[in-house]
Backbone bond lengths (Angstrom), bond angles and torsions (degrees), N, CA, C in turn:
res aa  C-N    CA-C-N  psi(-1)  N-CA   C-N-CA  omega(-1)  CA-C   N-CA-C  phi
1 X - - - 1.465 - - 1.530 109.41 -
2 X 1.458 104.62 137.57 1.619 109.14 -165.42 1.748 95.55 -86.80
3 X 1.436 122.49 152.54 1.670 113.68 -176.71 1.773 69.17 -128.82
4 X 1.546 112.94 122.75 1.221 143.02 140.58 1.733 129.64 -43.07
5 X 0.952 130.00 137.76 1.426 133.62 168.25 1.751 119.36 -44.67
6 X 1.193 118.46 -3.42 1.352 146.95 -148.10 1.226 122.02 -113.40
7 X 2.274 111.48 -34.26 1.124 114.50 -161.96 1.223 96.45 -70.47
8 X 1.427 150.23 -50.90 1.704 151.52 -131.71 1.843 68.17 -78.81
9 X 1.019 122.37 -90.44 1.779 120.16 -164.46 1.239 118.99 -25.78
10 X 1.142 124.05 -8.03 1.397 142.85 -144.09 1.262 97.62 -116.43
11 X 1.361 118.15 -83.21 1.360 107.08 159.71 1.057 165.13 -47.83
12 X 1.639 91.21 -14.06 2.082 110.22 175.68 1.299 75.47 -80.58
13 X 1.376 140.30 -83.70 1.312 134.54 -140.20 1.557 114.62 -43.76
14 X 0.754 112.84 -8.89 1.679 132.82 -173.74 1.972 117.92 -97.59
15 X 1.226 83.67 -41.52 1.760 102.76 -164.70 2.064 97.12 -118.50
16 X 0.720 91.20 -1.21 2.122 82.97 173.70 1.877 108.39 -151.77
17 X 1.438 110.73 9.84 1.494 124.06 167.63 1.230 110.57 -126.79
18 X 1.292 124.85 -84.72 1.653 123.51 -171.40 1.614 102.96 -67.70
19 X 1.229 126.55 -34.27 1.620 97.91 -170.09 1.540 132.59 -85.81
20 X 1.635 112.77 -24.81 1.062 119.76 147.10 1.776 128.89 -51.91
21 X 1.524 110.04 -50.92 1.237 112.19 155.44 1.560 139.86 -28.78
22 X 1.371 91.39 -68.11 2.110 111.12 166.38 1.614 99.85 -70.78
23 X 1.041 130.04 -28.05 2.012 123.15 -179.89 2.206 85.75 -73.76
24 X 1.155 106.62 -55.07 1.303 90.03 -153.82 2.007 122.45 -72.32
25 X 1.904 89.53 -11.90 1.212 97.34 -177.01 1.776 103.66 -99.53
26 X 1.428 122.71 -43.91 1.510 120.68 -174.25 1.522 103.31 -94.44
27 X 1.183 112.66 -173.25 1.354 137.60 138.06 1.472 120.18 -115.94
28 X 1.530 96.71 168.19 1.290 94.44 -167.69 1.850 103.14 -144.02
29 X 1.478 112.96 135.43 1.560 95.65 165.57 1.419 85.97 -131.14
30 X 1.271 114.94 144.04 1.745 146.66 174.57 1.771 110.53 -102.51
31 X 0.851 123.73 95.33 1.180 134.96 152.11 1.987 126.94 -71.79
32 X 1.432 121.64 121.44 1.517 113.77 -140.88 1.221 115.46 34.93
33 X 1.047 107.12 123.48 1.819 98.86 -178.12 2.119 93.70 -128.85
34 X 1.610 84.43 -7.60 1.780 86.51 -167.15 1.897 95.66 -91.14
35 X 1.388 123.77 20.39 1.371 117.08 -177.13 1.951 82.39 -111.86
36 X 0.890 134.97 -36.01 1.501 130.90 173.62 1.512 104.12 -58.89
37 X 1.658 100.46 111.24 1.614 102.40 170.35 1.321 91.05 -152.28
38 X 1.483 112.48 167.72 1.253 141.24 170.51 1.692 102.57 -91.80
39 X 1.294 124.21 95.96 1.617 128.65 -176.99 1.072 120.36 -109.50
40 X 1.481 120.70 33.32 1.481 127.29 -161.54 1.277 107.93 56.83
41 X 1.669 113.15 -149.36 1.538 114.89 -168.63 1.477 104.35 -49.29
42 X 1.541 137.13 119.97 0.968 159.15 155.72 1.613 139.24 -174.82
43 X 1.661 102.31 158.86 1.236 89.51 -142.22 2.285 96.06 -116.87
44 X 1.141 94.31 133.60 1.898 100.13 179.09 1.820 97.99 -107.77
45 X 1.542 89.95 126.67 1.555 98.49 171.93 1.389 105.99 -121.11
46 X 1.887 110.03 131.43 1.065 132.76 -162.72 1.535 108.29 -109.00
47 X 1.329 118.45 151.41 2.269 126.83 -177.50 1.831 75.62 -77.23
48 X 1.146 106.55 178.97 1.456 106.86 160.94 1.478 115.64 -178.91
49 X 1.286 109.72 130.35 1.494 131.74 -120.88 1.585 108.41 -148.97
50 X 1.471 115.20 -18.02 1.171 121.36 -143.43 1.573 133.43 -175.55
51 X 1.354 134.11 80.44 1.179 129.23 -176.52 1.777 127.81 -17.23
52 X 1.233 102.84 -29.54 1.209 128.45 163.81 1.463 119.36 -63.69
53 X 0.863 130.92 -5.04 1.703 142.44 -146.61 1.923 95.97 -96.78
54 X 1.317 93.94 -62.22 1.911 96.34 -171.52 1.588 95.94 -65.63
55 X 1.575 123.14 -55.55 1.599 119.10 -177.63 1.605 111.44 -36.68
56 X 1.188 124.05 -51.24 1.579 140.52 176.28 1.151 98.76 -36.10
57 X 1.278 103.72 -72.69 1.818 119.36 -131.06 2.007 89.84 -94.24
58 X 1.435 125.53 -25.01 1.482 115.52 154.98 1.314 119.76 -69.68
59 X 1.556 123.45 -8.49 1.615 112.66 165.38 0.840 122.54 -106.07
60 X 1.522 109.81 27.53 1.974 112.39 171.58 1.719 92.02 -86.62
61 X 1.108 128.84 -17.41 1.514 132.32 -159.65 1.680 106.28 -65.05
62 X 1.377 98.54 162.58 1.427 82.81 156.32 1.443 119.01 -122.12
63 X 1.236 112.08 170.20 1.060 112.66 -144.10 1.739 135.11 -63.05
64 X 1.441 96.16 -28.23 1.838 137.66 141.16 1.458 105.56 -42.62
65 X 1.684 125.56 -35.28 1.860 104.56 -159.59 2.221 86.06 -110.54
66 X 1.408 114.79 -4.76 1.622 82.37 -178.71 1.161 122.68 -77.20
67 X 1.427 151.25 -15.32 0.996 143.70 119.29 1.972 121.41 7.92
68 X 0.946 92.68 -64.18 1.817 102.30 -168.97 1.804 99.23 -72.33
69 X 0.998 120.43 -15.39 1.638 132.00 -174.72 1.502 118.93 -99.88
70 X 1.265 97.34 127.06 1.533 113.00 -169.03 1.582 99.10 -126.69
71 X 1.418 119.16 149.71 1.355 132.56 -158.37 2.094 93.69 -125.63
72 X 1.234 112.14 132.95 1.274 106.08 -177.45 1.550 101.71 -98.99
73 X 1.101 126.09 109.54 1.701 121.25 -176.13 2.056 105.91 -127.98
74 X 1.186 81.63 153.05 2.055 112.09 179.68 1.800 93.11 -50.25
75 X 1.762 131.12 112.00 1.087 109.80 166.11 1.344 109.75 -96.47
76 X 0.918 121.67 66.90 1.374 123.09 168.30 1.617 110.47 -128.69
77 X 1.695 102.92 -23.48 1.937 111.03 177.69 1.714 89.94 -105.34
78 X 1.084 137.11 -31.38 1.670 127.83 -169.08 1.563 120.63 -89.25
79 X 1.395 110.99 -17.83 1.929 136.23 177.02 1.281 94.71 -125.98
80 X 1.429 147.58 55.03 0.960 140.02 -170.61 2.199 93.78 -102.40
81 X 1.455 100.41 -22.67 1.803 107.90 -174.41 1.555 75.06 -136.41
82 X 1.562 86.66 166.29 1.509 119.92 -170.81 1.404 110.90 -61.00
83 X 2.201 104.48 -43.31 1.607 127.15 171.23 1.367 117.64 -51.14
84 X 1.146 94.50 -52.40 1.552 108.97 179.41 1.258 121.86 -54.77
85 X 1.059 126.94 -72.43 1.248 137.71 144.66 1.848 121.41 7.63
86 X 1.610 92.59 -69.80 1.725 106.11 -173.27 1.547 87.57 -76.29
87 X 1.239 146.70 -45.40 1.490 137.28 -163.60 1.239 96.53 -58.53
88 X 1.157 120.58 -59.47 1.618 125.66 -173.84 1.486 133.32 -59.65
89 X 1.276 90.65 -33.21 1.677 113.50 172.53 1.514 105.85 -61.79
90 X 1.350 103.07 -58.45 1.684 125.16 -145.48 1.757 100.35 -84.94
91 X 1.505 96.28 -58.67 1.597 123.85 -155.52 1.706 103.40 -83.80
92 X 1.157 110.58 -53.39 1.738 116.59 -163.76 1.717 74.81 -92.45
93 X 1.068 107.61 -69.09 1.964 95.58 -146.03 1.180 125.33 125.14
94 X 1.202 119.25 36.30 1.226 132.21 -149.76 1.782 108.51 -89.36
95 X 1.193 126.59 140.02 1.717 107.36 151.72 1.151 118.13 -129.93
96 X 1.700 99.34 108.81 1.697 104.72 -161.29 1.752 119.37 -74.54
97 X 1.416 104.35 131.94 1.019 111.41 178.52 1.504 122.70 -92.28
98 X 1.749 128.73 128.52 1.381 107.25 171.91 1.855 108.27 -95.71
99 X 1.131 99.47 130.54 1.795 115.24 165.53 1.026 102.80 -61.08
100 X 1.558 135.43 -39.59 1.822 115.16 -170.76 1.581 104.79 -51.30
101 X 1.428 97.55 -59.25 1.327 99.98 -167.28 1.274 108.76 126.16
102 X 1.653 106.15 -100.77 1.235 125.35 176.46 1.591 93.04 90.76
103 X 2.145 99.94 -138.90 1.483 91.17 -142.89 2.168 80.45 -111.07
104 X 1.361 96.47 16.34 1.618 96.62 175.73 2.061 113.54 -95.39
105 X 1.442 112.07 171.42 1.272 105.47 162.93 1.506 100.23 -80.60
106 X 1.484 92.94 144.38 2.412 94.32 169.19 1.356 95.06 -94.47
107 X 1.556 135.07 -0.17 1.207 114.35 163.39 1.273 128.45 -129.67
108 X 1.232 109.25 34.67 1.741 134.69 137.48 1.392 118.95 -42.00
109 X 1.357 136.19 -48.61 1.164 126.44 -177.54 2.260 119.14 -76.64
110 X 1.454 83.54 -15.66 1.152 93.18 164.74 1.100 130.95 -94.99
111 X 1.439 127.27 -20.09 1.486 146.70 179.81 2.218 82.56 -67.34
112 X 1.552 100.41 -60.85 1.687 90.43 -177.98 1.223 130.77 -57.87
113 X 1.299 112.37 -10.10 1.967 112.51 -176.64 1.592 91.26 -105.92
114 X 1.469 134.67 16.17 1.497 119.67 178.35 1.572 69.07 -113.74
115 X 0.928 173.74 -75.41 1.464 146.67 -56.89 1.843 85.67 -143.11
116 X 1.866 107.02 -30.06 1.485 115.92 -174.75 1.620 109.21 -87.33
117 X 1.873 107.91 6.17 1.246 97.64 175.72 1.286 118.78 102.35
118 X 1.702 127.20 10.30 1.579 138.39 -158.89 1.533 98.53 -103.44
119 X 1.313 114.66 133.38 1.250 110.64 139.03 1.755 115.83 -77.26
120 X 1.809 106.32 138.01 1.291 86.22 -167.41 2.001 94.66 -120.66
121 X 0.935 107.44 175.10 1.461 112.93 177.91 1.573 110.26 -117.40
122 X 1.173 112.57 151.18 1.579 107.05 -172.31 1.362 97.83 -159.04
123 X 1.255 108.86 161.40 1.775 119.17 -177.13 1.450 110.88 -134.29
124 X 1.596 116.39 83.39 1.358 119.09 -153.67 1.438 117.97 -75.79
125 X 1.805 107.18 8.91 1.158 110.61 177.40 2.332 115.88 -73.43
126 X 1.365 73.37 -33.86 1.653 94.03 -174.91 1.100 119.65 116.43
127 X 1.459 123.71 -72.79 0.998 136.49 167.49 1.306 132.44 -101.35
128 X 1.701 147.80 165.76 1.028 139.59 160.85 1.730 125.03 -54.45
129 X 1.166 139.18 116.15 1.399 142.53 -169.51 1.478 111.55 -86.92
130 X 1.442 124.82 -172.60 1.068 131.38 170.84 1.737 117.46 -73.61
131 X 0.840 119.97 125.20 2.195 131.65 -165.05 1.809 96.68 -28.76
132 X 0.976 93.47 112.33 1.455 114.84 149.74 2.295 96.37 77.91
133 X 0.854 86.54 49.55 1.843 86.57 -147.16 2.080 87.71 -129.18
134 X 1.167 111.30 108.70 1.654 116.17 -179.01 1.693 101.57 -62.71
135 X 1.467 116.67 164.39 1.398 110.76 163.69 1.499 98.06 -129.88
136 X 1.232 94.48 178.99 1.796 97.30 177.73 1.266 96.26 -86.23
137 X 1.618 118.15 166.49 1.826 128.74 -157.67 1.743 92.91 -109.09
138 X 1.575 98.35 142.42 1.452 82.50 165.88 1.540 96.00 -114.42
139 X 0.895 88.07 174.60 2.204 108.25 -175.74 1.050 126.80 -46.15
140 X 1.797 127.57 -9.10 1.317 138.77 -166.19 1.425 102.39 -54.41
141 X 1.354 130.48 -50.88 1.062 155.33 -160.33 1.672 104.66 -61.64
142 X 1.343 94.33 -70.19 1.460 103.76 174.66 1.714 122.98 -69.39
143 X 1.200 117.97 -1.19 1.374 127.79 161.94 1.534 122.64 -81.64
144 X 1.319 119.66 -26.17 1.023 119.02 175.06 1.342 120.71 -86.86
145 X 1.425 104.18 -17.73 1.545 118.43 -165.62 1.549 99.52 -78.79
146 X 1.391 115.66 -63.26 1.695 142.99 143.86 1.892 96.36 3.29
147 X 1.570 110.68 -78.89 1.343 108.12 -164.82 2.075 98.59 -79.47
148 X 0.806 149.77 0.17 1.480 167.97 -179.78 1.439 112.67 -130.76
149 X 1.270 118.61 58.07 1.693 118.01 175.93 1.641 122.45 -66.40
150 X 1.026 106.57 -0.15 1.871 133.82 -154.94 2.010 89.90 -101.75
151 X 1.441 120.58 -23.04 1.113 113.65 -145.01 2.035 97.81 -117.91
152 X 1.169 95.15 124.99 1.972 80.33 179.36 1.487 93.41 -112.49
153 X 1.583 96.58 179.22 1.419 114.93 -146.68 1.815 88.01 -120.97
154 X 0.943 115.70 130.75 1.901 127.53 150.98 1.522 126.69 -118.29
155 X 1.773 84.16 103.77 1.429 106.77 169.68 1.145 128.06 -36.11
156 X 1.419 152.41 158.15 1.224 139.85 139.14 1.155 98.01 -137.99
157 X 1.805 121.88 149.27 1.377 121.44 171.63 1.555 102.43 -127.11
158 X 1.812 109.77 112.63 1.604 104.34 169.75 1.371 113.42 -98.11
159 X 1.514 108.67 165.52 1.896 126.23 -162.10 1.277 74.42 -137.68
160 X 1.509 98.41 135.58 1.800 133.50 145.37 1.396 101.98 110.42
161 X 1.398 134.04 -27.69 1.459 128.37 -163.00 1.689 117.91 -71.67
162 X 1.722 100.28 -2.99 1.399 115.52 -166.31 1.751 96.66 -95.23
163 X 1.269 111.47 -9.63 1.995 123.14 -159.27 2.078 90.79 -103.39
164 X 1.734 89.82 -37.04 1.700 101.17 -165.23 1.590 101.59 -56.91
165 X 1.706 85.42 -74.31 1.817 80.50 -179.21 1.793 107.85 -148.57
166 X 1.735 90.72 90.01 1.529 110.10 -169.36 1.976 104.67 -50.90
167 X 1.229 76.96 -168.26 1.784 85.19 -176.46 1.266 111.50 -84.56
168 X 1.672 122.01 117.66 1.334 114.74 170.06 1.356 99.48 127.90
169 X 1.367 128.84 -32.37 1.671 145.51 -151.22 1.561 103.14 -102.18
170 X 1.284 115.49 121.84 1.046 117.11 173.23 1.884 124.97 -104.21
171 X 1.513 91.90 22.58 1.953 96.55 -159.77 2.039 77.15 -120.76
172 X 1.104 100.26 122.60 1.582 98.97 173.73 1.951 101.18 -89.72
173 X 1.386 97.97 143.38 1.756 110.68 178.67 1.353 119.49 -117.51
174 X 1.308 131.07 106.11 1.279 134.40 -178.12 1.323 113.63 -6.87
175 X 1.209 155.46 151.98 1.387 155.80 124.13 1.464 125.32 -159.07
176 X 1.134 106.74 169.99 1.693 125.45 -155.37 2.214 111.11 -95.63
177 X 1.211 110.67 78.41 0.757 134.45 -159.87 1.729 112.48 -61.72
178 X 1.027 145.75 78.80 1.162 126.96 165.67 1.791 135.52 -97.20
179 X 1.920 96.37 159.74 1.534 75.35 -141.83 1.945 71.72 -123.07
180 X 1.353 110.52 153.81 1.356 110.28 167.61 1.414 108.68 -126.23
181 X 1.252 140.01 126.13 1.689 141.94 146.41 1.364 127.42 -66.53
182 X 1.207 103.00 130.51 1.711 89.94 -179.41 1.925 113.83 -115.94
183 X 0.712 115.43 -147.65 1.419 122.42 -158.66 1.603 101.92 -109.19
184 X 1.596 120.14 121.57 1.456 110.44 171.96 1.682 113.10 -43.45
185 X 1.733 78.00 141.41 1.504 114.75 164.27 1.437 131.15 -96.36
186 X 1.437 105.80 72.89 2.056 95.53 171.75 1.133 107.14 -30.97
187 X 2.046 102.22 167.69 1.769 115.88 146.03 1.680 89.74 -59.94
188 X 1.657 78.21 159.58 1.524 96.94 177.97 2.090 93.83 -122.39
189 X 0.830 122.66 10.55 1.438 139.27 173.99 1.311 115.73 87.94
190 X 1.396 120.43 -4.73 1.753 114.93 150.05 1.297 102.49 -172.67
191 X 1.485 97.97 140.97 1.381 136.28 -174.67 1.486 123.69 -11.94
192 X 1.537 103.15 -38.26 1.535 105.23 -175.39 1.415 121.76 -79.70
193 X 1.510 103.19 -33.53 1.919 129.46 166.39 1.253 95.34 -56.20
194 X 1.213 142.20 -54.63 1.898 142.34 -150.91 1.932 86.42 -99.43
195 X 0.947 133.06 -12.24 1.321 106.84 163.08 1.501 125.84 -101.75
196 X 1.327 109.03 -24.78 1.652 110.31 172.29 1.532 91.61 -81.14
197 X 0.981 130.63 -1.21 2.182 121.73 -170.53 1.752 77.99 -87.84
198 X 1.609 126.19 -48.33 1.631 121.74 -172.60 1.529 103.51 -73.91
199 X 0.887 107.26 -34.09 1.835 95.59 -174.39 1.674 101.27 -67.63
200 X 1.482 112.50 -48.08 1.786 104.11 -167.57 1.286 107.36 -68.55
201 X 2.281 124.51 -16.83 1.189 111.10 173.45 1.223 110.46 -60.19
202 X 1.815 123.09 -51.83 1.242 117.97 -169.53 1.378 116.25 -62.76
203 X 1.356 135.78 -59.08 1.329 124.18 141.19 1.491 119.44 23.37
204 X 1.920 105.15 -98.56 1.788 107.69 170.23 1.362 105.89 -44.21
205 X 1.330 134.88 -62.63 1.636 127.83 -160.22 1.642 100.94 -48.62
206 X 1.216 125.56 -75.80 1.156 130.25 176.34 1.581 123.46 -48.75
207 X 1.243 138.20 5.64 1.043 155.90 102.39 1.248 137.85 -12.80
208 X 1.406 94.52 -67.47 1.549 114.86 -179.43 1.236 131.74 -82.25
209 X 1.264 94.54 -4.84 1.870 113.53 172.05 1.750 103.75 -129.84
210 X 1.466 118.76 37.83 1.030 94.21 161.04 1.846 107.30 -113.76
211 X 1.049 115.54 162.39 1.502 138.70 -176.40 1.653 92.14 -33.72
212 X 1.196 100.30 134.46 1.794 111.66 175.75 1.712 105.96 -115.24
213 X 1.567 105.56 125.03 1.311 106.60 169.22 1.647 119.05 -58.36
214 X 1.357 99.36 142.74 1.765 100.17 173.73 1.599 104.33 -72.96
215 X 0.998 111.76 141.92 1.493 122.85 146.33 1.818 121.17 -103.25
């Protein structure tokens, strides 16, 4: 794995901007927090709910593994300006994906940051959904896994970031963030098995952190 002119910038921005920031505005409870690692080529799949979602879930890291972590994001909202673009590239870590498509793979650039040694992050929902509200998964997830059978996948399902700062909202609102990890996911030997195996993880995770009646 190549370390860029970028990483030291990379990491303050991470560890003396966003994490004090998100400590002083959310809370947070982490449930397994010791199944979140940076393992070289590998891949963490995130619910996603929330612009807030990759900022979160890159400051569970430590501070040694953000470097090795790459965030899979829409380049059409993250390179949308020239600034933007280099912040995201350089600063967040971004590997922008285009949705048109066209006549390229959109997940070529990710096939190259698993192959360069990245743990990468991905949000197999696609897009952001309605607050706190699951969507069905599309296959991205399981396509990469498909061409990388060697490589398993760790779920995580976060609560509250969809209440913090839903889709559309630009005023962020205090809230109590919880985050659950679950247990690697092999291929299961085709695509459709390894995505209902991620949907029923998120499923249990989200389960397991929801509010328990008293008896």
């Amino acid at each position: 794995m190549d370390v860029d002119r970028y990483t030291l910038l990379r990491q303050l921005f991470y560890l003396l901007l966003m994490k004090p920031l998100l400590i002083l505005l959310l809370g947070f409870n982490v449930r397994h927090f010791e199944r979140l690692r940076a393992k070289g080529a590998h891949v963490i799949a995130a619910n996603h709910n929330s612009h807030l979602d990759a900022m979160v879930l890159m400051n569970l890291f430590r501070f040694r593994d953000i470097p090795k972590v790459k965030l899979v994001a829409a380049k059409d909202y993250w390179c949308r300006t020239k600034l933007l673009e280099w912040v995201s590239l350089h600063i967040i870590g971004v590997i922008p994906i285009d949705r048109k498509g066209g006549n390229k793979d959109p997940l070529a650039p990710v096939m190259k940051a698993l192959d360069d040694g990245y743990t990468i992050v991905i949000f197999p929902e696609g897009t952001r959904g309605d607050p706190e509200k699951r969507q069905p998964l599309k296959f991205g997830t399981a396509k990469i896994i498909e061409t990388k059978p060697e490589i398993c996948v760790t779920p995580v399902f976060m609560h509250g970031l969809g209440k913090s700062l839903p889709r559309g909202e630009g005023l962020l609102v205090p809230f109590i963030c919880e985050i659950n990890i679950g247990e690697d996911i092999a291929w299961k030997g085709d695509k459709k098995t390894l995505t209902l195996a991620l949907e029923a993880s998120f499923a249990d995770l989200e389960a397991e952190i929801a509010p328990k009646e008293w008896h």
